[in-house]
MARGU-194125 format. One record per residue: residue in one letter; x negated, y negated, z negated of N, C-alpha, C in turn. Coordinates in steps of 0.05 Angstrom, whole numbers, padded with zeros to 5 digits, always signed. Atoms other than C-alpha are relative to their C-alpha. Layout:
MARGU-194125
AXYZXYZXYZ ...
end
This chain:
MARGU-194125
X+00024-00011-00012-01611-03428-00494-00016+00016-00021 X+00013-00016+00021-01642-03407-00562+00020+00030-00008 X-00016-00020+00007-01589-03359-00572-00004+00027+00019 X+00002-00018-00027-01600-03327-00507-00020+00010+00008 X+00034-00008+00005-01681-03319-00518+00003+00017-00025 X+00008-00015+00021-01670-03292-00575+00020+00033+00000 X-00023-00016-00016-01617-03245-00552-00023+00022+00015 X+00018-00015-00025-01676-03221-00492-00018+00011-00022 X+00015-00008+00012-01724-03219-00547+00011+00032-00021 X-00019-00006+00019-01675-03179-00588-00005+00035+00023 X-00008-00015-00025-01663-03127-00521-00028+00014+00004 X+00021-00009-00005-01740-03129-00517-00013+00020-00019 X+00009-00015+00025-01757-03104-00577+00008+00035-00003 X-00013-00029+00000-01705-03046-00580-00015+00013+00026 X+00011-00020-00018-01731-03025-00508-00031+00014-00008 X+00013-00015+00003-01796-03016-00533-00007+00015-00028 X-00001-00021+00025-01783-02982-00597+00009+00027+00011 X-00013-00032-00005-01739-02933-00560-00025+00017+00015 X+00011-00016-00022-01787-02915-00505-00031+00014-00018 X+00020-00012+00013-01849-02915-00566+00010+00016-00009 X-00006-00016+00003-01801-02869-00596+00003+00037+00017 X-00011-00025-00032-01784-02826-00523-00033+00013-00003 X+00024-00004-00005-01867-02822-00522-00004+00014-00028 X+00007-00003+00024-01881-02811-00596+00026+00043-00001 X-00017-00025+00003-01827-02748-00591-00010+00023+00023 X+00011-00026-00028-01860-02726-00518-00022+00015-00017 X+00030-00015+00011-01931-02712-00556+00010+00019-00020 X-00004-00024+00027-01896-02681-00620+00017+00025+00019 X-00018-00022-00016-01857-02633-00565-00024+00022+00008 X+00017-00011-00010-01925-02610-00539-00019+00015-00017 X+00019-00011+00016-01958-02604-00600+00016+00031-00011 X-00012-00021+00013-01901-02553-00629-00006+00019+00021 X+00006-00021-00019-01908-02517-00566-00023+00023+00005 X+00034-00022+00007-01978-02484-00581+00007+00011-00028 X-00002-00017+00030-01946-02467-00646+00027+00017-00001 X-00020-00006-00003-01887-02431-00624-00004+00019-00008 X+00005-00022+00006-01916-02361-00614-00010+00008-00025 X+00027-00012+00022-01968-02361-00659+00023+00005-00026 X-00021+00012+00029-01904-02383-00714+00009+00042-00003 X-00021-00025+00005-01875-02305-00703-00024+00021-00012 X+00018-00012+00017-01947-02279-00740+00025+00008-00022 X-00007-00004+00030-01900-02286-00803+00029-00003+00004 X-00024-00001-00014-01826-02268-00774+00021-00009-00029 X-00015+00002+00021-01804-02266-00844+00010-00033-00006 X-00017+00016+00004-01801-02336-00854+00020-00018+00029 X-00024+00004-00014-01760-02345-00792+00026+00014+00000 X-00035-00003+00019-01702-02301-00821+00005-00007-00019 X-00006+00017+00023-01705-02343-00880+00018-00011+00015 X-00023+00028-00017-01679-02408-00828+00019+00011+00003 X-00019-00008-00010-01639-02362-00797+00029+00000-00017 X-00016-00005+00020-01606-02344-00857+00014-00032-00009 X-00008+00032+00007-01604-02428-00882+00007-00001+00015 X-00011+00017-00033-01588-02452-00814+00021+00004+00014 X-00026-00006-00014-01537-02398-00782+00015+00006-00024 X-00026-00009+00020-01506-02360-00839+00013-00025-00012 X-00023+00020+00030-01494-02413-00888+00015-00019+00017 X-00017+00019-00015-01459-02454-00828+00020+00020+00014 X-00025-00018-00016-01411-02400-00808+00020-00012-00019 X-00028+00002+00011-01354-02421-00853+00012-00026+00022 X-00012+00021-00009-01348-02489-00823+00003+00001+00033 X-00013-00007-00030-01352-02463-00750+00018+00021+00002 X-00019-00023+00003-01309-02402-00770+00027-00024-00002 X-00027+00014+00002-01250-02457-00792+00006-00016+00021 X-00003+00028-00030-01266-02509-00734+00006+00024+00021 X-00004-00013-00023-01260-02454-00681+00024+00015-00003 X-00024-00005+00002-01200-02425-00708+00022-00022+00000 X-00021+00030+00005-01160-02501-00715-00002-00001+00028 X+00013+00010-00032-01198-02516-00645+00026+00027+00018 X-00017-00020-00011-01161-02443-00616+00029-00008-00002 X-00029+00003+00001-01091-02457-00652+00008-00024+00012 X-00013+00021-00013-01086-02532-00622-00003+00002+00031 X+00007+00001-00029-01114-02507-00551+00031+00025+00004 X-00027-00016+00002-01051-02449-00558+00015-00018-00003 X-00023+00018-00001-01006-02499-00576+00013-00021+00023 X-00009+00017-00020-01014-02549-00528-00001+00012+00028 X-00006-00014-00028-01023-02508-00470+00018+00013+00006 X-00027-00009+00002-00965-02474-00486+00015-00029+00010 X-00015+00028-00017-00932-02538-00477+00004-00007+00025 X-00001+00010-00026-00955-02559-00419+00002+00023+00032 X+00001-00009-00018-00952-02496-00378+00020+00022-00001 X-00025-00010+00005-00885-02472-00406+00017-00019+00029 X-00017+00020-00031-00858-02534-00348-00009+00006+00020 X+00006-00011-00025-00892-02495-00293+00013+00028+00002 X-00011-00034-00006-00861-02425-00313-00036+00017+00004 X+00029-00010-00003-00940-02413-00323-00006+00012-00023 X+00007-00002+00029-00944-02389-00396-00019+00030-00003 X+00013-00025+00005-00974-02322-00384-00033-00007+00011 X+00028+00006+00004-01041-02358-00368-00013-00009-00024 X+00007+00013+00024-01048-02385-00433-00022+00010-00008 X+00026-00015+00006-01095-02333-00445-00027-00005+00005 X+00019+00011-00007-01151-02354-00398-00010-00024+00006 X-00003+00025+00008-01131-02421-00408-00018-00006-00022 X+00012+00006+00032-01152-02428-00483-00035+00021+00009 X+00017-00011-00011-01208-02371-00458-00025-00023+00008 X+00015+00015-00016-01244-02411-00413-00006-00028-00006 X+00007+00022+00011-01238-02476-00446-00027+00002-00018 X+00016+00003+00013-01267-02453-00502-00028+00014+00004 X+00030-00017-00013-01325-02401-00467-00012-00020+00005 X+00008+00029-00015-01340-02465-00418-00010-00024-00006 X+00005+00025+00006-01340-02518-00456+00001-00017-00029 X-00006+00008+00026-01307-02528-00522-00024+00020-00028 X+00009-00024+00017-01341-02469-00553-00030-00017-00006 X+00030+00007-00003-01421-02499-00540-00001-00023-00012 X-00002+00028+00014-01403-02571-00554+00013-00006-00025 X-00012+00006+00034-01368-02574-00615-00016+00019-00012 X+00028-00012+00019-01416-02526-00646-00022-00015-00003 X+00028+00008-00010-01474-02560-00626+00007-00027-00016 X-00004+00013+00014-01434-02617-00654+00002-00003-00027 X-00002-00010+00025-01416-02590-00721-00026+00010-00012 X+00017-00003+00006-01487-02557-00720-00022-00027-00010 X+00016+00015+00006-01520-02620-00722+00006-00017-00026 X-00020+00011+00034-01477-02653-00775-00015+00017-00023 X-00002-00019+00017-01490-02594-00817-00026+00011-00006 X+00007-00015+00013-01546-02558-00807-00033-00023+00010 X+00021+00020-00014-01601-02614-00762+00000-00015-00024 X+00010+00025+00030-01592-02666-00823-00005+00018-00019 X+00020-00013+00023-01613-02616-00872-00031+00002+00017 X+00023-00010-00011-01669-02596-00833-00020-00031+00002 X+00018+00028+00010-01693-02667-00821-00002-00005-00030 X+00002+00019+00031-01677-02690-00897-00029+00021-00006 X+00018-00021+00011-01716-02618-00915-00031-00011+00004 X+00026+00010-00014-01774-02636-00877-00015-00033-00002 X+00003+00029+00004-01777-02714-00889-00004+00002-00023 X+00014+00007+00025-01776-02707-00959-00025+00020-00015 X+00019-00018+00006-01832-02650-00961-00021-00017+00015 X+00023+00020-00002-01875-02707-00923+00002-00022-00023 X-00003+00014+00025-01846-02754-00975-00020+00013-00025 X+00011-00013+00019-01870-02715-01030-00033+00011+00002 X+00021+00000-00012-01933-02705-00993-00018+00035-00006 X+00013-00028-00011-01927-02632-00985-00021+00010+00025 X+00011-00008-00029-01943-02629-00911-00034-00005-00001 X+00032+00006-00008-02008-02669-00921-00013+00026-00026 X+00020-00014+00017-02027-02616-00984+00001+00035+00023 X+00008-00019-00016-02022-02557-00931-00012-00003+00014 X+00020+00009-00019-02067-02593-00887-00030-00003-00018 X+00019+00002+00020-02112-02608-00945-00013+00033+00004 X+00012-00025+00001-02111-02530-00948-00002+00017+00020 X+00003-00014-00022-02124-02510-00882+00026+00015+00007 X-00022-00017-00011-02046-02492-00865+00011-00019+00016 X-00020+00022-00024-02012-02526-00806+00028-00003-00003 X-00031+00017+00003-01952-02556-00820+00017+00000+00018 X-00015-00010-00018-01918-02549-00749-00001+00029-00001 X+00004-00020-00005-01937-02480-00750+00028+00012-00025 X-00015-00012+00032-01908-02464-00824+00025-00003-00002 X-00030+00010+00007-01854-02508-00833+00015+00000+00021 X-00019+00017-00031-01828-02539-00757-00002+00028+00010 X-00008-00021-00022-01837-02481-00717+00023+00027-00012 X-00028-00012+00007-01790-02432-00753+00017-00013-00001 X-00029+00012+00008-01730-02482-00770+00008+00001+00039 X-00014+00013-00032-01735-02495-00687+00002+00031+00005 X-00011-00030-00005-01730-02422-00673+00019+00007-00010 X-00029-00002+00002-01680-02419-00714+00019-00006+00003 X-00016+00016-00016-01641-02468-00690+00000+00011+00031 X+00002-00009-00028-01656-02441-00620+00018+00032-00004 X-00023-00032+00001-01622-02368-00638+00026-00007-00014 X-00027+00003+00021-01570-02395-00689+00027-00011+00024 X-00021+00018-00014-01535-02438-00636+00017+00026+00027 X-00020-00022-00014-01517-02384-00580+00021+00026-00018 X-00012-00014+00016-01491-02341-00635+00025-00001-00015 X-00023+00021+00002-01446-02398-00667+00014-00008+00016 X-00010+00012-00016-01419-02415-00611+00018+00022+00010 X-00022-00029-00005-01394-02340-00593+00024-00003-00016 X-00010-00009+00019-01372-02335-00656+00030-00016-00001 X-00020+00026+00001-01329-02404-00654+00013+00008+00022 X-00023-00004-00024-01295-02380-00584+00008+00021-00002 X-00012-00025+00011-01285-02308-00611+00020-00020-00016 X-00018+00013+00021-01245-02343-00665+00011-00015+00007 X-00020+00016-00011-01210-02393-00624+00012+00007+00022 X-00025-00016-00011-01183-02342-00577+00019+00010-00023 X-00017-00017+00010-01159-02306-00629+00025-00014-00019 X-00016+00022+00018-01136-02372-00659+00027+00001+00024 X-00019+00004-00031-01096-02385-00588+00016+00024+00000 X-00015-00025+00002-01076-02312-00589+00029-00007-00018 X-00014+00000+00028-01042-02324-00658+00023-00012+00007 X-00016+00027-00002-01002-02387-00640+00011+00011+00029 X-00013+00003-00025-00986-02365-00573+00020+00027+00002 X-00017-00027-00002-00964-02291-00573+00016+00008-00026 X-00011-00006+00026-00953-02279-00648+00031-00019+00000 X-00021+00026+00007-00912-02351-00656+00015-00011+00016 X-00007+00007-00028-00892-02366-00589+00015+00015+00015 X-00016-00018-00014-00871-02308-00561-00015+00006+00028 X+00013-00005-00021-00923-02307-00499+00001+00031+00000 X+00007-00032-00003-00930-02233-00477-00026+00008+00002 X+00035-00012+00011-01000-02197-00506-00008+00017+00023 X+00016-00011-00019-01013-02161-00445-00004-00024+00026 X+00008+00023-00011-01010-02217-00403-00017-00027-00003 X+00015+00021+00002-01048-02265-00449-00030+00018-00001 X+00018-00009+00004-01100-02208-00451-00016+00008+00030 X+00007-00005-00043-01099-02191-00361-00010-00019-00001 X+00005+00014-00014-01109-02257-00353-00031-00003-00007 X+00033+00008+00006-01179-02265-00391-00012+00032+00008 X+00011-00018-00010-01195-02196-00365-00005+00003+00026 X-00002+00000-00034-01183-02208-00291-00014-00025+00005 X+00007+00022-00015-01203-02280-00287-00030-00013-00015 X+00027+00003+00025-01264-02287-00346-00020+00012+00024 X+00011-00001-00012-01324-02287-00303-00029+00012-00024 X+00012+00006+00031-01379-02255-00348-00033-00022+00011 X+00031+00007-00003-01444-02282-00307+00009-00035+00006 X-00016+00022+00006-01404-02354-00294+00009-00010-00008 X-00002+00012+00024-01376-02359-00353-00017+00001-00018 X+00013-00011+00026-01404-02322-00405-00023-00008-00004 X+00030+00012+00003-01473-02332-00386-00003-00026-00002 X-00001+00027+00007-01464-02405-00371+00007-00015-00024 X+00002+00028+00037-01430-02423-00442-00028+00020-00019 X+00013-00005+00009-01488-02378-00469-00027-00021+00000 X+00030+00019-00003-01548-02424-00435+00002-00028-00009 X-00009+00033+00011-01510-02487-00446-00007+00001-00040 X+00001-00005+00024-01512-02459-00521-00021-00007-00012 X+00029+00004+00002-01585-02449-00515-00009-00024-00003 X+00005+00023-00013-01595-02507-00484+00009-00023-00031 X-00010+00020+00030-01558-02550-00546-00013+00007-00025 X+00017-00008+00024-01601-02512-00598-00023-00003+00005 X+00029+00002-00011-01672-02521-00572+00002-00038-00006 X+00007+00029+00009-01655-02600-00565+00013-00009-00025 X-00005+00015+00026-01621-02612-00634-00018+00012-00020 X+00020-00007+00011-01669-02571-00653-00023-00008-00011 X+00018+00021-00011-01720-02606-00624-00002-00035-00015 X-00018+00035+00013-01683-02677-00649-00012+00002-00029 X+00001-00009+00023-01684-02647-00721-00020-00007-00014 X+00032-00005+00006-01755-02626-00739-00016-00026+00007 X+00020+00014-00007-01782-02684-00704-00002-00024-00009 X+00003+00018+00012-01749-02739-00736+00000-00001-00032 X+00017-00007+00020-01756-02700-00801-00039-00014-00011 X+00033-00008+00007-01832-02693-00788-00017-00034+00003 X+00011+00024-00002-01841-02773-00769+00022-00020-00010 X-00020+00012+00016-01793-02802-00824-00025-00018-00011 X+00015+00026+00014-01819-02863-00863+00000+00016-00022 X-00008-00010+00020-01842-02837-00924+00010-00014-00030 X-00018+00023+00016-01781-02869-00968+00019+00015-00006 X-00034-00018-00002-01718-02854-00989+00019-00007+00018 X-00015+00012-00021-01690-02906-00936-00013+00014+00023 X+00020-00013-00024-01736-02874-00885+00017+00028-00003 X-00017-00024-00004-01706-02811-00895+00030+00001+00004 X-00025-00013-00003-01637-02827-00896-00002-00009+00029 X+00001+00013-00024-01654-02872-00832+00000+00024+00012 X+00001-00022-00015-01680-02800-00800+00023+00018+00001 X-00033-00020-00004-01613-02761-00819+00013-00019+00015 X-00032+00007-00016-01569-02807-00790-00019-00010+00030 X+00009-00012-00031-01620-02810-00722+00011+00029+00018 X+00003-00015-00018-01618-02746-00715+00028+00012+00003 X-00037-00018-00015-01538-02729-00713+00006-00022+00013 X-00014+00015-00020-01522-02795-00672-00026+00005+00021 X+00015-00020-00021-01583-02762-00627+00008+00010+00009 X-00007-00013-00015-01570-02707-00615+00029+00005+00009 X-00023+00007-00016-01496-02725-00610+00006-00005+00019 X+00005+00005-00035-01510-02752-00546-00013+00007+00011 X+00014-00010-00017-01554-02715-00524+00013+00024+00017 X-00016-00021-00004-01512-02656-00530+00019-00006+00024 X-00021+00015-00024-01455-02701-00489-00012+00004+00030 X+00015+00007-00028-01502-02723-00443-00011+00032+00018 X+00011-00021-00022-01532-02654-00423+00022+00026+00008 X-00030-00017-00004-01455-02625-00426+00002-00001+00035 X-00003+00015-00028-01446-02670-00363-00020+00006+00022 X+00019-00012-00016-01506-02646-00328+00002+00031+00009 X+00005-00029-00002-01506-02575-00342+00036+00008+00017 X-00034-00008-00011-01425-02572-00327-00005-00009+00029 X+00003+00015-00032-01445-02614-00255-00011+00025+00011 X+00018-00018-00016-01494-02561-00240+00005+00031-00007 X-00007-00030+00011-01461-02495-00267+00021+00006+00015 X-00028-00006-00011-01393-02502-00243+00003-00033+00012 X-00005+00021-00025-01391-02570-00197-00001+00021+00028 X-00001-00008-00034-01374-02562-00120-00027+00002+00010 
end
């Protein structure tokens, strides 16, 4: 019986940590929101982020989207060599990765990579008790710091995500027509005839969006309400990639229901 109270107690606790957390993240959502615009007064330091945030993370989605392309060539070769189907391969690997692979594994890799800097960045500049000395001097701290990294994060991610399915066709290409022997005008008809650009393209574009705004969002926020510690901070990096890890999942499954469901 004591095991089993303590168990509920146990259940109770976490529920209302999470939901003071769900609340504590609604208000900091609203407050950045009055500081969005105003943030593009001083554009410059939003191509700084851009620069930290997207560039310096292109290698590792440049290699993942080319591995991601050559194993989606490979195995679809496989499996659609036993139908006498192989000249789809093209819009095969295409469409996986436009649709679906391309937005989510970025978004995944993004947060690994570039969301835990951004929290640590920001957690240990409250640590250090930067944030409160720009408040001291009449400078707003969402404005300065949070609202560029989330804009940047909000443009970096549709961009990475191109970039990673550019490069994992061309990965698929590689493996399939180069190494394979598929025929290059047929792996190139088929993503030209059957590539939809306002049902695909646009859809893995918003889904893109859509994954950069909330790891974005995730990022900055558990940055900006880290304990100020060194355990507190690492606590906030590893929030905010098993965050927005699922969040990303979770709003895959929504947005895919309502983009391309029956």
């Amino acid at each position: 019986m004591k095991t089993l109270m303590d168990f509920l107690s146990l259940l109770g606790r976490s529920a209302l940590a999470a939901a003071a957390h769900t609340g504590a993240m609604a208000l900091f959502t609203l407050r950045l929101l009055w500081r969005l615009l105003p943030a593009w007064s001083r554009p410059r330091l939003i191509v700084q982020e851009l620069f930290v945030i997207g560039v310096l993370s292109l290698i590792i989605i440049l290699i993942s989207g080319a591995f991601v392309g050559l194993v989606l060539g490979l195995q679809g070769y496989n499996i659609l060599s036993k139908f006498n189907a192989t000249e789809s391969l093209g819009v095969m690997v295409a469409l996986s990765l436009v649709r679906e692979l391309g937005p989510v594994v970025t978004a995944l890799l993004f947060a690994g990579r570039a969301g835990s800097a951004i929290t640590a960045e920001i957690a240990l500049m409250k640590t250090t008790e930067q944030l409160a000395a720009m408040e001291m001097m009449g400078v707003d701290p969402l404005r300065r710091v949070v609202a560029p990294r989330f804009w940047a994060a909000l443009f970096s991610m549709p961009l990475l995500a191109g970039l990673f399915s550019l490069v994992g066709i061309l990965g698929g290409y590689g493996i399939g027509v180069v190494v394979l022997g598929v025929d290059s005008a047929s792996f190139w008809g088929q993503i030209s005839e059957q590539m939809q650009p306002v049902s695909d393209v646009l859809n893995g574009v918003i889904k893109s969006g859509v994954f950069g705004a909330v790891v974005g969002l995730i990022a900055v926020f558990e940055g900006y309400a880290a304990e100020p510690t060194s355990a507190g901070i690492a606590r906030a990096t590893t929030r905010t990639v098993v965050l927005s890890s699922l969040a990303v999942l979770g709003l895959d499954f929504m947005l895919t229901a309502l983009m391309f469901g029956a």
